[in-house]
VEXSEKE-716810 format. One record per residue: residue in three letters; z, x, y of N, C-alpha, C in turn; residue number from 1. Coordinates in steps of 0.001 Angstrom, whole numbers, always signed. Example, Ala and Ser with C-alpha at 12.3 -4.5 7.8 and 13.67 -1.06 7.14 Angstrom:
# residues 2
- ALA;+7800;+13190;-5690;+7800;+12300;-4500;+7800;+13200;-3300;1
- SER;+7080;+12850;-2250;+7140;+13670;-1060;+7870;+12900;+30;2
***
This chain:
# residues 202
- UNK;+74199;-156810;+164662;+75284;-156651;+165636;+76139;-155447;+165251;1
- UNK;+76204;-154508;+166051;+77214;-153437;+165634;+78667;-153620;+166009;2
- UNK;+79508;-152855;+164817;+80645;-153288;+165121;+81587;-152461;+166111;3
- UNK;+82485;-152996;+166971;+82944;-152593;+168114;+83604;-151005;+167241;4
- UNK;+83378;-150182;+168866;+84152;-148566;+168539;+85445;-148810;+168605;5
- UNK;+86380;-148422;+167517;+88091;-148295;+167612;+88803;-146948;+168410;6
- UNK;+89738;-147002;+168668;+90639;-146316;+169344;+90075;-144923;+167548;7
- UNK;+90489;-145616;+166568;+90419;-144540;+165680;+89083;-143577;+165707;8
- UNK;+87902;-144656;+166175;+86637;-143998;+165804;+86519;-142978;+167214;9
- UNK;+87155;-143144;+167906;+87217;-142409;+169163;+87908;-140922;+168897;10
- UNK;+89319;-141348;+168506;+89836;-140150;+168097;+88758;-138903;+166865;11
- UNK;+88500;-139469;+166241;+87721;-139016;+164980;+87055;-138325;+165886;12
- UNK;+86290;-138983;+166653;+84808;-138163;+167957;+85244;-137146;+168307;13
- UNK;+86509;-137412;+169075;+87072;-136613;+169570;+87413;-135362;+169323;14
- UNK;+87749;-135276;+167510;+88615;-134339;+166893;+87005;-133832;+166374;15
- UNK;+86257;-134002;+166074;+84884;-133197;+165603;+84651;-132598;+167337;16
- UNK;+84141;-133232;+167496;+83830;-132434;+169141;+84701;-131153;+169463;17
- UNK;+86014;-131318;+169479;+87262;-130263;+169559;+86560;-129056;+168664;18
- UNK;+86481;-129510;+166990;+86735;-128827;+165993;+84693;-127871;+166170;19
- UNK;+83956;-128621;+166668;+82532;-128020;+167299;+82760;-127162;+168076;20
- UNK;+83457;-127173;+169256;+83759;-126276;+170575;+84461;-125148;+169783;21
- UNK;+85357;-125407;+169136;+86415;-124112;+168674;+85330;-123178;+167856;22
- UNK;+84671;-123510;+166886;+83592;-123016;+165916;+83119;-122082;+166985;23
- UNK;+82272;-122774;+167973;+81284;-122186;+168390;+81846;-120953;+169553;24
- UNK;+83195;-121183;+169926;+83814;-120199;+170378;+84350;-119162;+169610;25
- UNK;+84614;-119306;+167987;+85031;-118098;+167484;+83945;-117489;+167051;26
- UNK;+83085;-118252;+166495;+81425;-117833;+166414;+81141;-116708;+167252;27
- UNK;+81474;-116989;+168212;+80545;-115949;+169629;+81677;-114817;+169449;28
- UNK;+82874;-114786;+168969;+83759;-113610;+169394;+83489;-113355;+168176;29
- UNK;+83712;-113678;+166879;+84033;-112603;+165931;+82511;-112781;+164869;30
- UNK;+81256;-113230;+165601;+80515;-113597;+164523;+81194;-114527;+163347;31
- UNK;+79842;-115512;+162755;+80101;-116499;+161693;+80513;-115758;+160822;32
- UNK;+80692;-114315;+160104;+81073;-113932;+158795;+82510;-113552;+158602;33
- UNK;+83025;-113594;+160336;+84433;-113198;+160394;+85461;-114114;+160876;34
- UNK;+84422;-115429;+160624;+85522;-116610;+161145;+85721;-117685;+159817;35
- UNK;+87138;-118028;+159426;+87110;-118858;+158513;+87684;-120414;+159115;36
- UNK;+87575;-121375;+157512;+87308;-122772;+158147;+89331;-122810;+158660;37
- UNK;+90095;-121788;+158129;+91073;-122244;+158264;+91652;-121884;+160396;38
- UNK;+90601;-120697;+160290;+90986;-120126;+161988;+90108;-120952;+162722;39
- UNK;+89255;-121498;+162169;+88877;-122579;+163224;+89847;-124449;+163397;40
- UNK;+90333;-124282;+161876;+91203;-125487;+161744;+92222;-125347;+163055;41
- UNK;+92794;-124115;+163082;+94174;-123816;+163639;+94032;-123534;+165054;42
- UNK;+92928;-123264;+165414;+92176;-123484;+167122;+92324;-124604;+167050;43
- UNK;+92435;-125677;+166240;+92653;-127067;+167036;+93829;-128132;+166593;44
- UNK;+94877;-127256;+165741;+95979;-127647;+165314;+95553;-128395;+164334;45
- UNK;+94603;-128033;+163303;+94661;-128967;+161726;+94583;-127491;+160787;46
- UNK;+94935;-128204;+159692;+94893;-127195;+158322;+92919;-127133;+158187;47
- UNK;+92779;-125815;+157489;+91365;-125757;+157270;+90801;-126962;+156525;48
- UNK;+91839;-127405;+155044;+91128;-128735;+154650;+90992;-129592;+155109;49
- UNK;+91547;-129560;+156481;+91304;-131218;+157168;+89683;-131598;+158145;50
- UNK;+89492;-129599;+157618;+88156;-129924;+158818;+87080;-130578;+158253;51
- UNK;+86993;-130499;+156658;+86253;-131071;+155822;+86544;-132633;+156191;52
- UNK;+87322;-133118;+156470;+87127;-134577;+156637;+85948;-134883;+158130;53
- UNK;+85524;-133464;+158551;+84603;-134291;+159254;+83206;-133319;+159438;54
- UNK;+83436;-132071;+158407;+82015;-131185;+158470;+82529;-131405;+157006;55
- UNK;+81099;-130645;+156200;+80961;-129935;+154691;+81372;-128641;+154547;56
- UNK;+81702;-128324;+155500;+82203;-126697;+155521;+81489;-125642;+156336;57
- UNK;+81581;-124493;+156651;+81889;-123317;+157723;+79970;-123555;+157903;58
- UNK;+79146;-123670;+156794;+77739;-123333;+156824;+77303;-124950;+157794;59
- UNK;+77867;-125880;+157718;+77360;-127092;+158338;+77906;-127234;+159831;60
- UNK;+78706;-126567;+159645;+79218;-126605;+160885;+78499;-125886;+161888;61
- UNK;+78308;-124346;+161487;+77654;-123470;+162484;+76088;-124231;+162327;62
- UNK;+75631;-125797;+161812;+74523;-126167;+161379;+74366;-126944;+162934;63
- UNK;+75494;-128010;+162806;+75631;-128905;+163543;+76084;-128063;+165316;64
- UNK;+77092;-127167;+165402;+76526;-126211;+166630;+75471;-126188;+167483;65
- UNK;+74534;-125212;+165988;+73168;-124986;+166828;+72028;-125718;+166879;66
- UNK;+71901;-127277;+165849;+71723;-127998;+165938;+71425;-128562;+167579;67
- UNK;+72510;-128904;+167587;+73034;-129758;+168822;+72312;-128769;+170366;68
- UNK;+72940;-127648;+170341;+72255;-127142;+171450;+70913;-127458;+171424;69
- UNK;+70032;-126805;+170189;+68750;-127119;+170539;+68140;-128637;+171074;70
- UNK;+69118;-129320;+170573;+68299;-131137;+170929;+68758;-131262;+172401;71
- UNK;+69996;-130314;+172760;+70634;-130745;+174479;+69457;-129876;+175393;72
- UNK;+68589;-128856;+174379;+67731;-128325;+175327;+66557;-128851;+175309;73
- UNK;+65918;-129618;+174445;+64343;-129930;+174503;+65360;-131554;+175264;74
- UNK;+66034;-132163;+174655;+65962;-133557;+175215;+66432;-133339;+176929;75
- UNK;+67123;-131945;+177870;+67014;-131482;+179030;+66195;-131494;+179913;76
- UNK;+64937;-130534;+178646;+64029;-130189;+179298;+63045;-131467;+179560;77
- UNK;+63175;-132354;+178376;+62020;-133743;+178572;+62242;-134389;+180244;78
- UNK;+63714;-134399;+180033;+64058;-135467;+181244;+63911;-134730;+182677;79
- UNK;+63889;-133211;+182778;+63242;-132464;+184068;+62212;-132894;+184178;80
- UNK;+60928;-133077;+183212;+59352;-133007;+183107;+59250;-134325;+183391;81
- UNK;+60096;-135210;+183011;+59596;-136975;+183105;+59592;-137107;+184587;82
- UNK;+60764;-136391;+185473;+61399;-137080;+187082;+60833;-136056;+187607;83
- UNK;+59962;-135198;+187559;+58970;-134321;+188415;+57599;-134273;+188187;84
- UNK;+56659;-134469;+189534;+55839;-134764;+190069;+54547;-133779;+189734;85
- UNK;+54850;-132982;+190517;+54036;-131115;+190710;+54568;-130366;+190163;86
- UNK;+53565;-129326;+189666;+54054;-128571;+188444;+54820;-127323;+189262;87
- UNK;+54290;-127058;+190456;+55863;-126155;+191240;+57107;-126687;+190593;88
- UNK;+57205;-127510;+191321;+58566;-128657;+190773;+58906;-128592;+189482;89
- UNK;+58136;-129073;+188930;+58261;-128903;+187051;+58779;-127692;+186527;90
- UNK;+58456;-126512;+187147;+58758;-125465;+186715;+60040;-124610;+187203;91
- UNK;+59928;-124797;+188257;+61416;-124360;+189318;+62615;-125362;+188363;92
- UNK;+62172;-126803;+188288;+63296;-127567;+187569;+63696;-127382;+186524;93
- UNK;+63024;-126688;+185566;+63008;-126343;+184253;+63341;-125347;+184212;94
- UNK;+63415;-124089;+185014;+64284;-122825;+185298;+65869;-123121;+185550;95
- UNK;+65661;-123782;+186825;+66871;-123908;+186929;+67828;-124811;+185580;96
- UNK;+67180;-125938;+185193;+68014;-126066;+184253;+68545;-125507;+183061;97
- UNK;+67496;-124467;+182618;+67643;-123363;+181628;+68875;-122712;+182118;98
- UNK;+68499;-122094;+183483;+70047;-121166;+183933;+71170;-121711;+184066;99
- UNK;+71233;-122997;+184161;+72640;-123828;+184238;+73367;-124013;+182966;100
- UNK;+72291;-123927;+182053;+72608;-123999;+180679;+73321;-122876;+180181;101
- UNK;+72633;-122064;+180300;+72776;-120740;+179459;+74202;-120127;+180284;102
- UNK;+74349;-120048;+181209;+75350;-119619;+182517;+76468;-120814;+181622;103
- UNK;+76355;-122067;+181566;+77359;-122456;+181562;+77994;-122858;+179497;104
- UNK;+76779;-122235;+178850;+76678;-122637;+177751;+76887;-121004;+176946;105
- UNK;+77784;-119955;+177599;+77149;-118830;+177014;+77303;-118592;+175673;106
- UNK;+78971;-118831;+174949;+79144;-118758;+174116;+77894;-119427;+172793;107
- UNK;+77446;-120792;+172983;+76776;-121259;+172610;+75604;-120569;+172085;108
- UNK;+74879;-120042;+173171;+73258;-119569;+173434;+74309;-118162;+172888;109
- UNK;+75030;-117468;+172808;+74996;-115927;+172182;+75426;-116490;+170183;110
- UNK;+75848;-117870;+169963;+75933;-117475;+168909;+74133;-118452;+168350;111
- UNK;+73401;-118896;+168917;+72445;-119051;+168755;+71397;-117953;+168237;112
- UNK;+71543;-116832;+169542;+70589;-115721;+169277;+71390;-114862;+167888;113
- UNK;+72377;-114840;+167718;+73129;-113942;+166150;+72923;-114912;+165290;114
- UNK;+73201;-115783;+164890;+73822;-116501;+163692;+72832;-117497;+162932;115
- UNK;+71338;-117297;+163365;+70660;-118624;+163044;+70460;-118336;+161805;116
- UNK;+70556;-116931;+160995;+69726;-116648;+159540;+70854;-117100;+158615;117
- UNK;+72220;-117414;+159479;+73128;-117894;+158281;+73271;-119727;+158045;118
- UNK;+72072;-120187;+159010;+72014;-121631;+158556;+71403;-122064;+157132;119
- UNK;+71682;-123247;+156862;+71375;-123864;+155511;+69818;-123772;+155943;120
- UNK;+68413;-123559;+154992;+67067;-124033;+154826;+67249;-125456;+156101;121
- UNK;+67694;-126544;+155794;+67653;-127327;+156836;+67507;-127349;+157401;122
- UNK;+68988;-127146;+157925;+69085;-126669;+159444;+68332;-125709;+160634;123
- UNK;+68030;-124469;+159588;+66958;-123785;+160241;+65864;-124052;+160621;124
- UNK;+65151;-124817;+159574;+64230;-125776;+160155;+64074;-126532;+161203;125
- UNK;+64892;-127273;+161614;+65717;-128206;+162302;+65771;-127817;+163636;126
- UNK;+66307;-126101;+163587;+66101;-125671;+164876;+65177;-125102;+165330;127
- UNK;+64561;-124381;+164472;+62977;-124149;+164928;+61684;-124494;+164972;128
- UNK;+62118;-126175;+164569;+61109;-127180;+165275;+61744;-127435;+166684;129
- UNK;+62829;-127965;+166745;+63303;-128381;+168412;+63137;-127062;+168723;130
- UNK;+63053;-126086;+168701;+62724;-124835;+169737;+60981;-124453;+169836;131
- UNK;+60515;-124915;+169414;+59109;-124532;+169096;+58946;-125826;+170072;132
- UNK;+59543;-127167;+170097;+59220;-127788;+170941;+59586;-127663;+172464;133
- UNK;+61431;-126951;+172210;+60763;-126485;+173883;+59908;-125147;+174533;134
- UNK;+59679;-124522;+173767;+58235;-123405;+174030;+56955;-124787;+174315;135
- UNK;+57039;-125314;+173373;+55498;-126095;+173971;+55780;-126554;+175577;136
- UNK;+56948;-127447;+175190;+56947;-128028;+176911;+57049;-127357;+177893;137
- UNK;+57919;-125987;+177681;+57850;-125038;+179012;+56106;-124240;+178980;138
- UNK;+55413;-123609;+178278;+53687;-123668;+178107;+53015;-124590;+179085;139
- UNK;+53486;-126361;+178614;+52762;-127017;+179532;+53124;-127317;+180670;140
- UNK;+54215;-126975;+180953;+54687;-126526;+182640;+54011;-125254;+183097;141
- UNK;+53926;-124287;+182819;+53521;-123354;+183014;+51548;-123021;+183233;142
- UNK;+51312;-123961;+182387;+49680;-123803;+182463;+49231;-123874;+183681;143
- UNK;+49335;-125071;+184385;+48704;-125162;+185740;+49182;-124302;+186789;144
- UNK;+49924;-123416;+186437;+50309;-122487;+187141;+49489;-121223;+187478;145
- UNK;+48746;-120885;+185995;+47692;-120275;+185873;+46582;-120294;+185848;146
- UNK;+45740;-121038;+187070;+44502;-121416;+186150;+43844;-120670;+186054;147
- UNK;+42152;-121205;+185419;+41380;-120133;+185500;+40704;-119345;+186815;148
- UNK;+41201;-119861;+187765;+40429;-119219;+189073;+41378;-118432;+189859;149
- UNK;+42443;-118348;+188730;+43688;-117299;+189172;+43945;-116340;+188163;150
- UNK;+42879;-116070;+187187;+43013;-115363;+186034;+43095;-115927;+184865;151
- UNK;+43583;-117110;+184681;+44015;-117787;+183708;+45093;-117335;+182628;152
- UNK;+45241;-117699;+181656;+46702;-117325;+180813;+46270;-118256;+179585;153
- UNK;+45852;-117520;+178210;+45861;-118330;+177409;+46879;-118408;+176735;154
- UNK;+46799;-119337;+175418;+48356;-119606;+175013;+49133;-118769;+174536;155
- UNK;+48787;-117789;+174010;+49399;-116542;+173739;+49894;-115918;+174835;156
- UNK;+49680;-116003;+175865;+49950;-115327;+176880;+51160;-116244;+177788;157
- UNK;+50868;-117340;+177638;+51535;-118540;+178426;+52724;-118410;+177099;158
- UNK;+53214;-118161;+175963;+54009;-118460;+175020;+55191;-116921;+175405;159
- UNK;+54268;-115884;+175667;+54987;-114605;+175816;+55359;-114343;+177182;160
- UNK;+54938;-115317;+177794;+56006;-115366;+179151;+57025;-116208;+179474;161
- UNK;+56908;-117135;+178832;+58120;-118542;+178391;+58978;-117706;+177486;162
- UNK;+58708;-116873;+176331;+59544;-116344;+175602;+60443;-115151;+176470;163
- UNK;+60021;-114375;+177090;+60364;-113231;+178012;+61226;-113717;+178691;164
- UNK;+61005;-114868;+179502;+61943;-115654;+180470;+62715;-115867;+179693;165
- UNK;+63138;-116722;+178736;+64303;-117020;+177519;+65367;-115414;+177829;166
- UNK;+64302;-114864;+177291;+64997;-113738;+177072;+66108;-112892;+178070;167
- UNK;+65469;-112860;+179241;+66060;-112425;+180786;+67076;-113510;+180998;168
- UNK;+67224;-114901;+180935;+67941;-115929;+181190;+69211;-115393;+180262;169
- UNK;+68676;-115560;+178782;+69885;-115964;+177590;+70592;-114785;+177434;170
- UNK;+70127;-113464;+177846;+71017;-112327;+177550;+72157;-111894;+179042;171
- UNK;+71470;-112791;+180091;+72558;-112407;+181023;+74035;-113060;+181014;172
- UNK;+74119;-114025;+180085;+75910;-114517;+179742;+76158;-113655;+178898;173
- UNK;+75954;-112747;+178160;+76015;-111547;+177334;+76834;-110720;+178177;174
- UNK;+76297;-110642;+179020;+76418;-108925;+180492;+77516;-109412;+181173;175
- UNK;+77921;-109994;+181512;+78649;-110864;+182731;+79901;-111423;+182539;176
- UNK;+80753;-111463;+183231;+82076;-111984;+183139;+81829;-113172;+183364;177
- UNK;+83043;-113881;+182638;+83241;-115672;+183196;+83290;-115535;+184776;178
- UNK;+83405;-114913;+185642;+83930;-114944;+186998;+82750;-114966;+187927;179
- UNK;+81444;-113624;+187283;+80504;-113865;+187937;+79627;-115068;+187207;180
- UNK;+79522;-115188;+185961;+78779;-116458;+185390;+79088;-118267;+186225;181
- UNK;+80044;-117741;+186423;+80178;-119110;+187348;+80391;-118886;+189085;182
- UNK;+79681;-117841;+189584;+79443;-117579;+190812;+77747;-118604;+191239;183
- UNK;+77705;-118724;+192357;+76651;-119250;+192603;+75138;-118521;+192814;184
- UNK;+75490;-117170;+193301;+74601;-116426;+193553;+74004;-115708;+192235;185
- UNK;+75032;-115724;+191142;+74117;-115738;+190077;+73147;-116179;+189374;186
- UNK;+73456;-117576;+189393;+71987;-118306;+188977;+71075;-118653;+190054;187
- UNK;+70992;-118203;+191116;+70202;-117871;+192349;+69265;-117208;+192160;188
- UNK;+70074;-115718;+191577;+68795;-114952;+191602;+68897;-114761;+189995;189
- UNK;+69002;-115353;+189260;+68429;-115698;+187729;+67245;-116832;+187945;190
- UNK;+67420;-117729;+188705;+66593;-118776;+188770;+65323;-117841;+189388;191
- UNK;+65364;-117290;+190854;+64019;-116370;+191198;+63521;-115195;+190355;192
- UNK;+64432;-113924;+190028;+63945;-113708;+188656;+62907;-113874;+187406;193
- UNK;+63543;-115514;+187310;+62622;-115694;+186064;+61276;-116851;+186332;194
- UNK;+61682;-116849;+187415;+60335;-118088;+188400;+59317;-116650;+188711;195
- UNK;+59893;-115238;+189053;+58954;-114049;+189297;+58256;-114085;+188192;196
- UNK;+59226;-113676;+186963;+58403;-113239;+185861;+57152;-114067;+185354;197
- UNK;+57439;-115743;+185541;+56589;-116275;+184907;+55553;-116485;+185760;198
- UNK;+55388;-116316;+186717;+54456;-116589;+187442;+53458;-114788;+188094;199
- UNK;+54142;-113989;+187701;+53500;-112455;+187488;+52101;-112373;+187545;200
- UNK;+51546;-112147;+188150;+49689;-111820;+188088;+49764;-110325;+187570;201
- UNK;+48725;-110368;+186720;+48305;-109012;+185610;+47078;-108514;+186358;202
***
């Protein structure tokens, strides 16, 4: 029987979650080497030692970050692939949810692409198994797209067009203001875009 959540264990949630968001926002502005535990403490009104009461410090933190994105993207991407039918579908759904992500996740996904070589051995690991797993699942969306009586696409080929797409998706919150990132017509034609690229005949 587990024991009931307290008002305290809530707050606690609460104050890591806060003290995650702030990280990963100074992360993206000043890079991990120019942010300390005390300027991230003070983004959320605690002293730097207090952040230790709920990370190990500046390296676990930017752990638990990118951590986390990667599991919000393969466990995303599972639940597109489970509630779709046809692999049109499968794949359009899995675009679009990539662009909703990345559009609405930018800070996140830009300190993802900088900062992964300063994770612990772990952690790195950690994330480049959950990312290696969503390359597989977007691959097996993508296969029947190609078959062989349309040229076919082996996995090397099916891996470097899933990667390419990443690429066109995750660098456009880079380029872009908050103003157009949350316009609609942006992930419109980010979503066709990268539904072009992957589906490209050679």
């Amino acid at each position: 029987m587990t024991s009931p959540v307290t008002a305290r264990d809530r707050a606690k949630a609460e104050r890591s979650d806060a003290i995650l968001h702030a990280a990963a926002r100074l992360f993206a502005a000043r890079g991990y080497s120019g942010v300390s535990l005390e300027d991230i403490g003070a983004a959320v009104g605690v002293s730097g030692p207090a952040v230790y009461r709920h990370f190990a410090g500046k390296q676990a933190l930017l752990g638990a970050v990118l951590v986390k994105v990667s599991e919000d993207l393969i466990n995303g991407g599972r639940r597109v692939a489970e509630n779709t039918s046809s692999p049109d579908e499968r794949m359009h759904g899995l675009i679009t949810f990539h662009v909703d992500f990345a559009l609405g996740n930018a800070e996140v996904i830009q300190v993802q692409d900088r900062d992964v070589a300063h994770l612990s051995e772990a952690d790195r690991a950690a994330v480049r198994r959950l990312q290696r797993a969503y390359i597989d699942l977007w691959m097996d969306a993508l296969a029947p797209l190609h078959t062989a009586g349309a040229g076919g696409a082996d996995q090397e080929e099916l891996r470097l067009r899933v990667q390419a797409c990443f690429g066109l998706i995750n660098s456009t919150p880079h380029s872009t203001r908050a103003a157009a990132r949350r316009h609609s017509a942006t992930a419109t034609v980010l979503v066709a875009m990268a539904d072009a690229a992957l589906r490209a005949t050679i």
